[in-house]
C-alpha positions in Angstrom: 109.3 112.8 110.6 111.3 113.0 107.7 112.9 110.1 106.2 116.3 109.1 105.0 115.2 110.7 101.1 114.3 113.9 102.9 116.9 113.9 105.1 119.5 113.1 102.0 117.9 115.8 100.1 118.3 118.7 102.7 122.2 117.6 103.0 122.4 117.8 99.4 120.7 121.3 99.7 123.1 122.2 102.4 126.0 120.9 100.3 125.7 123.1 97.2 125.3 126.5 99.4 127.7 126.3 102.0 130.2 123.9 101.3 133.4 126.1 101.4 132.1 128.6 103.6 133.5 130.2 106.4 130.9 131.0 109.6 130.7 134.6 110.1 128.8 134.7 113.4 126.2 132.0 114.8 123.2 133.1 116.4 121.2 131.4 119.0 117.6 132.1 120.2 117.1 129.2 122.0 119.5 126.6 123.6 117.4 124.3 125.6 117.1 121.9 122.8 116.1 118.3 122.9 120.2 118.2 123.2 121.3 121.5 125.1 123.6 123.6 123.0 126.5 124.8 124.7 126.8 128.5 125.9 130.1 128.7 124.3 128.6 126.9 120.9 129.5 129.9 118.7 132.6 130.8 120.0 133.8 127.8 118.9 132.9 127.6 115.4 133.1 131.2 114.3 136.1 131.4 111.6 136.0 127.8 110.9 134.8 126.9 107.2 132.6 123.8 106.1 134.7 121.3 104.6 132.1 118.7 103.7 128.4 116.4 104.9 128.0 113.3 105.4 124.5 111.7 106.0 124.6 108.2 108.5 120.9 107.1 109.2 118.9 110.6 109.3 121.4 112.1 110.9 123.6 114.7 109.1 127.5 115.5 110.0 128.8 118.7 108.7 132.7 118.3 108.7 134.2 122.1 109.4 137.8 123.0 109.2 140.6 120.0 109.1 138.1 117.8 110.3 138.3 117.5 113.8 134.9 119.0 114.3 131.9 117.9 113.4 128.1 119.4 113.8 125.7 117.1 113.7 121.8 117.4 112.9 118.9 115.5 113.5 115.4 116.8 112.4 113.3 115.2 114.8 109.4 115.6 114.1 109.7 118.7 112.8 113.0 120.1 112.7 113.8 121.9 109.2 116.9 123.7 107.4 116.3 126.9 105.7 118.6 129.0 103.7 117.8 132.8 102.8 120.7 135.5 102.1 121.2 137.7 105.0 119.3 141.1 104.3 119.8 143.9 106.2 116.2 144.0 108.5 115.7 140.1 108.1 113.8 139.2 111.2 114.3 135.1 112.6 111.3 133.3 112.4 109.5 132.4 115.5 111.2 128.9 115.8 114.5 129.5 114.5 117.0 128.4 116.8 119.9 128.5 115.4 121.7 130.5 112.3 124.4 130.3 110.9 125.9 133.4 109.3 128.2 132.1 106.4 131.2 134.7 105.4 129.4 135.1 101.7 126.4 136.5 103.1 124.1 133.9 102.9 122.4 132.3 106.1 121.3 128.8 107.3 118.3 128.3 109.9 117.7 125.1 112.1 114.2 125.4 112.7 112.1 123.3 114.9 108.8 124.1 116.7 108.7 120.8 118.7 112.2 120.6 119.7 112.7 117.0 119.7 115.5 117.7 117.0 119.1 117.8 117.7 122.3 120.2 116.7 125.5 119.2 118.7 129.1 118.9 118.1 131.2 116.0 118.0 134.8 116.7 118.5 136.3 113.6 117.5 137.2 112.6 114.0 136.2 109.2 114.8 132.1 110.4 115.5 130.9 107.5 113.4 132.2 104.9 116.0 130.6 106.7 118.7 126.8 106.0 119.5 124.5 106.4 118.1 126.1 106.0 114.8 128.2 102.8 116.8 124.8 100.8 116.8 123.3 101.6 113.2 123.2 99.0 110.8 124.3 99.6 107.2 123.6 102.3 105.0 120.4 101.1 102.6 122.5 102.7 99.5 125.8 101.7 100.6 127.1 98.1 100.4 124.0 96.4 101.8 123.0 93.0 100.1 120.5 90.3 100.6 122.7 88.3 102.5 123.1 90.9 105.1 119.5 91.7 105.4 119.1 87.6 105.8 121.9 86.5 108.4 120.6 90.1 110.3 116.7 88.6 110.7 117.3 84.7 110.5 117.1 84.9 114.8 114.5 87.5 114.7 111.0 86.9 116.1 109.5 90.6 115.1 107.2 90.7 111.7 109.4 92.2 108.9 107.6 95.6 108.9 109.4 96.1 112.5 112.7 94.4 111.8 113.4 97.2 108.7 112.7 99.5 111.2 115.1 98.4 113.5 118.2 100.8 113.5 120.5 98.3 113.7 119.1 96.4 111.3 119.3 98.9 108.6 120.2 102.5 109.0 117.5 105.2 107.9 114.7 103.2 106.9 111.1 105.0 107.7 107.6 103.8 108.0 106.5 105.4 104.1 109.6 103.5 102.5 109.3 100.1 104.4 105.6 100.0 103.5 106.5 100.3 99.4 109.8 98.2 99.5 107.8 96.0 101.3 105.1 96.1 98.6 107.3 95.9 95.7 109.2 93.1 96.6 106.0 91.4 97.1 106.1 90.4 100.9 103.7 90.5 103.7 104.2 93.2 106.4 103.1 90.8 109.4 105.3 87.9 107.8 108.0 86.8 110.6 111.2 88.4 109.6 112.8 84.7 110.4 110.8 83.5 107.4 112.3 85.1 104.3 114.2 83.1 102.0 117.8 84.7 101.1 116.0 85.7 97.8 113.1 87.2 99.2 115.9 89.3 101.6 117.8 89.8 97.8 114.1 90.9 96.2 113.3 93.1 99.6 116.7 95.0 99.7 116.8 95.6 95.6 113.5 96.9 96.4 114.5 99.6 99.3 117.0 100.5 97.4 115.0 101.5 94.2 112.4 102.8 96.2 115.0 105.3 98.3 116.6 106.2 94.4 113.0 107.3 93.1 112.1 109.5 95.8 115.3 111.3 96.4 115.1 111.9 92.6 111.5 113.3 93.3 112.8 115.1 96.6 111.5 113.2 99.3 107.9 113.2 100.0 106.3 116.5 101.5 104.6 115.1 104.3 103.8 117.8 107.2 106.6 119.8 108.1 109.0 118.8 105.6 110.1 121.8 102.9 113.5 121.3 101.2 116.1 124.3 102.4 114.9 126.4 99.7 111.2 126.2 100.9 110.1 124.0 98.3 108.5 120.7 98.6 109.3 117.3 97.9 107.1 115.1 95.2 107.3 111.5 95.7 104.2 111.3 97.9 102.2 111.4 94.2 103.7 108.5 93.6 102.8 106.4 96.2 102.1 103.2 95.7 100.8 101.6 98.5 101.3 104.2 101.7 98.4 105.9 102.2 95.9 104.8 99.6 93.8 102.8 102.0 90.8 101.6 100.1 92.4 102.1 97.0 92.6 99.2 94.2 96.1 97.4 94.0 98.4 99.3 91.2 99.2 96.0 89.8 97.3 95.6 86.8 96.9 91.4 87.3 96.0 92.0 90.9 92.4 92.8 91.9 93.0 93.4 95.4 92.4 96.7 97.8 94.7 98.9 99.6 94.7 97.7 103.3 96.1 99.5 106.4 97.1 97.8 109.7 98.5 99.7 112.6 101.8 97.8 114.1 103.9 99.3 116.5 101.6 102.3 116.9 102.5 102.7 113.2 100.2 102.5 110.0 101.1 100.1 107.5 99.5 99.9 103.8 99.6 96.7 102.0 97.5 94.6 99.6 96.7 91.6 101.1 96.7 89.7 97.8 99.8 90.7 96.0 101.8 90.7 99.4 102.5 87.1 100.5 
């Protein structure tokens, strides 16, 4: 599933090419999405232009004219945004679901062979008080501190590794960028969240937040279905630290420990038992 780099790097992608815009014509192959798109979809946003994004979580909000629509997009598993100019002959893809037909000629494609993705509209202008968005926890890259991480998992009884999970915890946090936050701040995934000290919620969240910087500078990781709008791929997964390199020795140079993975939650976690307390 892509994470909150990925997701912030296919809003950005979205951002430069259509920003502005006006949509031409929609076109929908299939509406019995995970979320069902309305018959009279189209109709309602032909003419209107794209007035801004805005990513909460892994969701993305696309703001069209005056604000008082709003499409929103979630990638599921697989779901993926692809933008091509509209030749004359250009056939859809086999899981293209939805295009958009933007009034300069160029196209965008919500594609999506499991379906478990979403594209709706959200008419009100106040969407981000409206679940699910109602229930997230802060952004990671927003205003979120140690002391909001701490007084958020001082009650909890989960291990850490779930709690960062936890939507309402923290918005947009994945499984990949848990495990290295989790690594770089030097803290043990099965540790009970209740146990940090506020600085090891200060070290943990300075931590997410660097790690979320480097790979949306390196354009998300390309793990299975994710591709970037313009079909090309992400590159943070080669720099990897901990996620994924299972038998590997630790990266820290005073540490002589190896690579470990656990499953929790039906989830793999990578850690190094000795740097990790």
């Amino acid at each position: 599933m892509p994470e909150l780099p990925e997701v912030e790097t296919v809003m950005r992608g979205l951002e430069r090419a259509i920003t502005g815009k006006s949509i031409k014509h929609i076109q929908i192959n299939r509406y019995d999405l995970r979320v069902p798109v309305p018959q009279d979809f189209g109709q309602r946003l032909t003419g209107l232009s794209v007035d801004g994004f805005t990513r909460r979580g892994k969701y993305i909000a696309i703001t069209l004219q005056g604000g008082a629509t709003h499409i929103i997009v979630h990638l599921g598993m697989s779901g993926r945004i692809r933008i091509f100019d509209d030749a004359p002959g250009y056939e859809p893809q086999k899981h293209d679901h939805i295009i958009m037909h933007m009034d300069d000629g160029g196209c965008f494609a919500y594609e999506d062979p499991r379906r478990f993705g979403m594209v709706y509209l959200a008419a009100d202008t106040h969407w981000e008080h409206e679940k699910p968005f109602s229930k997230m926890g802060p952004e990671p890259l927003g205003k979120w501190s140690g002391a909001d991480l701490y007084e958020k998992i001082s009650a909890k009884k989960a291990n850490i590794k779930a709690a960062l999970l936890d939507q309402r915890v923290v918005a947009g946090l994945g499984n990949i960028y848990v495990c290295e936050a989790l690594y770089d701040a030097g803290i043990h995934p099965e540790r009970l969240a209740a146990t940090l000290s506020l600085d090891e919620a200060n070290r943990l969240v300075e931590a997410s937040k660097a790690v979320l910087r480097k790979a949306i500078k390196a354009g998300g990781s390309t793990l299975k279905d994710y591709q970037h709008t313009d079909g090309s791929l992400g590159y943070f997964q080669h720099q990897f630290t901990v996620y994924d390199q299972e038998g590997q020795p630790c990266k820290n140079a005073q540490c002589n420990g190896t690579i470990k993975r656990i499953v929790q939650s039906g989830r793999s976690t990578f850690f190094c038992p000795v740097c990790q307390k």
